[in-house]
Backbone as a printed PyTorch tensor [residue, N CA C, xyz], in Angstrom:
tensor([[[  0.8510,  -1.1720,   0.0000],
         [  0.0000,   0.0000,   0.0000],
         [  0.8980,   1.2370,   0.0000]],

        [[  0.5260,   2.1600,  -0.3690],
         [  1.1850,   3.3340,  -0.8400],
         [  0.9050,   4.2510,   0.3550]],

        [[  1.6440,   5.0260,   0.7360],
         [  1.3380,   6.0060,   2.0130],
         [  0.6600,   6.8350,   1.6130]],

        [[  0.1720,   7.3250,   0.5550],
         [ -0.4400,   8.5710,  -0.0880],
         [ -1.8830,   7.7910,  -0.0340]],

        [[ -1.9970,   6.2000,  -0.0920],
         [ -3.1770,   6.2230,  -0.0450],
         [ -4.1810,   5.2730,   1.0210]],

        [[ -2.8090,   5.2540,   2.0000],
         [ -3.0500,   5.2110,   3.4260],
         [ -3.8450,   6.3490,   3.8100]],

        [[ -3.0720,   7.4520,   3.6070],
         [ -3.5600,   8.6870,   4.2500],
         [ -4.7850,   9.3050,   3.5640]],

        [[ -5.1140,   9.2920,   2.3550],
         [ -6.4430,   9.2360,   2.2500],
         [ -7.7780,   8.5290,   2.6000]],

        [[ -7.3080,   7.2670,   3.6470],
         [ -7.9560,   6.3970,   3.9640],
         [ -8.9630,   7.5200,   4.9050]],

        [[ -8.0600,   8.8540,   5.6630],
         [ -8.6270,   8.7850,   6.7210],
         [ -8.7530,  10.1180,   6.9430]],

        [[ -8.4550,  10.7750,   5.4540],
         [ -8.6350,  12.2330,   5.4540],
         [ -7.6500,  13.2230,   5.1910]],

        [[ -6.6200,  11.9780,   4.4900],
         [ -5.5910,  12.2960,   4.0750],
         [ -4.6420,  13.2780,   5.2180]],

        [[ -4.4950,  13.4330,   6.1610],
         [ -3.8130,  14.2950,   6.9320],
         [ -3.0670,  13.5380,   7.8160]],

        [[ -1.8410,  13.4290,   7.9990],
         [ -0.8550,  12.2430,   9.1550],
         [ -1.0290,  12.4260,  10.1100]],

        [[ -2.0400,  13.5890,  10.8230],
         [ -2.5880,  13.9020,  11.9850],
         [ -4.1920,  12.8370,  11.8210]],

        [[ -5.1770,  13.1710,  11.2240],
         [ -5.8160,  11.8500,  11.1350],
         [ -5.4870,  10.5970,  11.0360]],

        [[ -4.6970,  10.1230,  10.3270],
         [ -4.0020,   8.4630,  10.0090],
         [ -3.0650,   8.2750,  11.7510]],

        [[ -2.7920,   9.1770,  12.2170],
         [ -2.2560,   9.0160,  13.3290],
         [ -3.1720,   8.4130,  14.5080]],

        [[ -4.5670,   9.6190,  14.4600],
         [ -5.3120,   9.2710,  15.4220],
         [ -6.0690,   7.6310,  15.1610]],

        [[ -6.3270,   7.9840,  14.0180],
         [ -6.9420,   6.2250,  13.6890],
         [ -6.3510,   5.1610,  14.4200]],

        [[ -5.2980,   5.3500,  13.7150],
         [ -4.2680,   4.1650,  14.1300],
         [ -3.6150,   4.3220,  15.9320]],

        [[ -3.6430,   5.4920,  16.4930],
         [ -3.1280,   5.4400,  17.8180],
         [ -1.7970,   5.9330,  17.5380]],

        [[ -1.0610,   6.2060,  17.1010],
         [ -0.1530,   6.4760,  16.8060],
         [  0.5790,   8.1000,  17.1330]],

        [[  1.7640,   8.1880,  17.1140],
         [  1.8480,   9.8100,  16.8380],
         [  1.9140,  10.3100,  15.2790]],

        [[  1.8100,  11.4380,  15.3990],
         [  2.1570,  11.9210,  13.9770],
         [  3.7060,  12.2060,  13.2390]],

        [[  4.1390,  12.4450,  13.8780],
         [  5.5800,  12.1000,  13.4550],
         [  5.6700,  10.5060,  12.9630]],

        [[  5.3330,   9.5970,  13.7420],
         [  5.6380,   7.9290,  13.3240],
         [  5.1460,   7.8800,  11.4880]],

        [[  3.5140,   8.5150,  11.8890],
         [  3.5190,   8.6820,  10.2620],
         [  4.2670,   9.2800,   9.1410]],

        [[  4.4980,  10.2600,   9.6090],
         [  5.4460,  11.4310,   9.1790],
         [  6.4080,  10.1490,   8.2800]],

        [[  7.0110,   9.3280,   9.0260],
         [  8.1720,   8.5620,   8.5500],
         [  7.8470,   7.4400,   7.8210]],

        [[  6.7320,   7.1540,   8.1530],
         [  6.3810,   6.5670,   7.0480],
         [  7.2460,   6.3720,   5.7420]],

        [[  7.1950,   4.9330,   4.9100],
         [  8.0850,   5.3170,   3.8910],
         [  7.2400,   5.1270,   2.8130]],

        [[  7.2500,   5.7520,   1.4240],
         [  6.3680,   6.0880,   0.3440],
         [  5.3630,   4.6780,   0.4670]],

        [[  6.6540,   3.2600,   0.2330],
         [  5.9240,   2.0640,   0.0880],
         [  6.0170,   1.6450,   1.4510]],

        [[  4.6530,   0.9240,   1.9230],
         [  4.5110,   1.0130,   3.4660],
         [  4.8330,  -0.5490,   3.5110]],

        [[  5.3150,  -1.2210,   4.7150],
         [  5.5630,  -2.6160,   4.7910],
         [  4.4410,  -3.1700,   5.2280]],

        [[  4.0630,  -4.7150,   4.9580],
         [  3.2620,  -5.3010,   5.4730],
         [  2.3090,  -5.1520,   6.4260]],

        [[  3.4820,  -5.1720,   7.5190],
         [  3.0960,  -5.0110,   8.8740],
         [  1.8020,  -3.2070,   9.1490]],

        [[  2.5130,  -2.3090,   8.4900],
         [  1.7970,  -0.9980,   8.7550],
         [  0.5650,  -1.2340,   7.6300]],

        [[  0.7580,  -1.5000,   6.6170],
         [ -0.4540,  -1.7040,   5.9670],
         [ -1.6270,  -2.9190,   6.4420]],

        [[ -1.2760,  -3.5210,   7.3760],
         [ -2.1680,  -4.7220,   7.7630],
         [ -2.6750,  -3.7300,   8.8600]],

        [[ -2.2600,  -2.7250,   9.5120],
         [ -2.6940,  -1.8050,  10.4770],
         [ -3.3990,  -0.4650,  10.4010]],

        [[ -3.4440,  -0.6200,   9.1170],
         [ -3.9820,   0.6840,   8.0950],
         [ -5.7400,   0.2880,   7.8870]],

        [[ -5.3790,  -0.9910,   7.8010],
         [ -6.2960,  -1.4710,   6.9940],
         [ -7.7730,  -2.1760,   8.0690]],

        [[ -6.9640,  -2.9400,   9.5370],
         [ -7.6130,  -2.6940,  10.2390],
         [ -7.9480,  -1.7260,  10.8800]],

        [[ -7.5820,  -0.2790,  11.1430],
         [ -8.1280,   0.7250,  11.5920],
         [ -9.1700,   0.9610,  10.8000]],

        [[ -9.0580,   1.1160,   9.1220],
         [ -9.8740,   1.1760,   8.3730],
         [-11.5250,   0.6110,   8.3050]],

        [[-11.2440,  -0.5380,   9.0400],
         [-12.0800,  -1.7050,   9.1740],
         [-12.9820,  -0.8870,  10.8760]],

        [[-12.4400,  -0.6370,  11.7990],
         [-12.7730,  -0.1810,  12.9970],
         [-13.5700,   1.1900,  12.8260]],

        [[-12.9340,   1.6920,  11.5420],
         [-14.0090,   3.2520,  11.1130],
         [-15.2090,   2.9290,  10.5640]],

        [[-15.4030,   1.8590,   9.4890],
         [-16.2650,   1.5150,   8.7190],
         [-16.0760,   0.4890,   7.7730]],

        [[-16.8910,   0.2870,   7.1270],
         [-16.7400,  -0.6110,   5.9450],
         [-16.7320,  -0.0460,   4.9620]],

        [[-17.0580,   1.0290,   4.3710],
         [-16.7860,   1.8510,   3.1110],
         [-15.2210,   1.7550,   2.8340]],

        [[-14.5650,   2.4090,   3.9490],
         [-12.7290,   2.8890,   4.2130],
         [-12.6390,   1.5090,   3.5490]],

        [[-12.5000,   0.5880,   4.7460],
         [-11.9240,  -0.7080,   4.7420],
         [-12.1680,  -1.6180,   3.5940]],

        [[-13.0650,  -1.6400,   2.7410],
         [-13.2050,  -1.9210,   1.2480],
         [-12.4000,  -1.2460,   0.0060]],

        [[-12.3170,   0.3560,   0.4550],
         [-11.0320,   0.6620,  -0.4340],
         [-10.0270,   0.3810,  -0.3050]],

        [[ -9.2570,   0.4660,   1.2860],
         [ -8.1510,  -0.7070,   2.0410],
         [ -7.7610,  -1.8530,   1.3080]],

        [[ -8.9030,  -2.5400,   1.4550],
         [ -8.4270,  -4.1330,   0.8280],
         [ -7.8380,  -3.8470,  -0.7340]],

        [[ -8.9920,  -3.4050,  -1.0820],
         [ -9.0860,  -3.3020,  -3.0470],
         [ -7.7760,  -2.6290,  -3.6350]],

        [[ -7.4640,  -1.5290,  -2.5920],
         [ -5.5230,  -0.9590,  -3.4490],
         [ -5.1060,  -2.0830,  -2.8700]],

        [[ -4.8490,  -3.1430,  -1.4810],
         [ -3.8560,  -3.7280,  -1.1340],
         [ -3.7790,  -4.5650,  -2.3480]],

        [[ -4.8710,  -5.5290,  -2.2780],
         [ -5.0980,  -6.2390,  -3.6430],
         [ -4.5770,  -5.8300,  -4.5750]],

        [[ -4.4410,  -4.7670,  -5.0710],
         [ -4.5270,  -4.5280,  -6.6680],
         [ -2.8800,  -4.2450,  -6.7960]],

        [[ -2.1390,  -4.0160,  -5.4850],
         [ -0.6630,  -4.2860,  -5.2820],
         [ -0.0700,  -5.5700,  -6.0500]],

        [[ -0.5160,  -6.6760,  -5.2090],
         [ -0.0270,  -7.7360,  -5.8470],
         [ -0.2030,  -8.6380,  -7.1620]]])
């Protein structure tokens, strides 16, 4: 998953993708363009914890990765 479209997951702002996820905003901040496994499996369940709309676009870019 792409960090650009992580962060639109959630309002595009690393201050939102932060709060979703629990996180600080700096951690996002560092984020790297291509996100690893691990943060995108965490993207994706936050995604899932907001709604099912998010979390259907979530899956569908992860998917369309591989």
């Amino acid at each position: 998953m792409q960090k650009k479209n992580a962060l639109e997951l959630f309002g595009g702002r690393p201050t939102d993708a932060a709060n979703a996820l629990g996180i600080s905003r700096q951690a996002v901040n560092n984020w790297p363009p291509q996100l690893p496994q691990s943060i995108s499996d965490r993207v994706i369940g936050a995604a899932f914890r907001i709604g099912v709309e998010r979390a259907v676009i979530a899956v569908t870019v992860e998917e369309s990765r591989t």
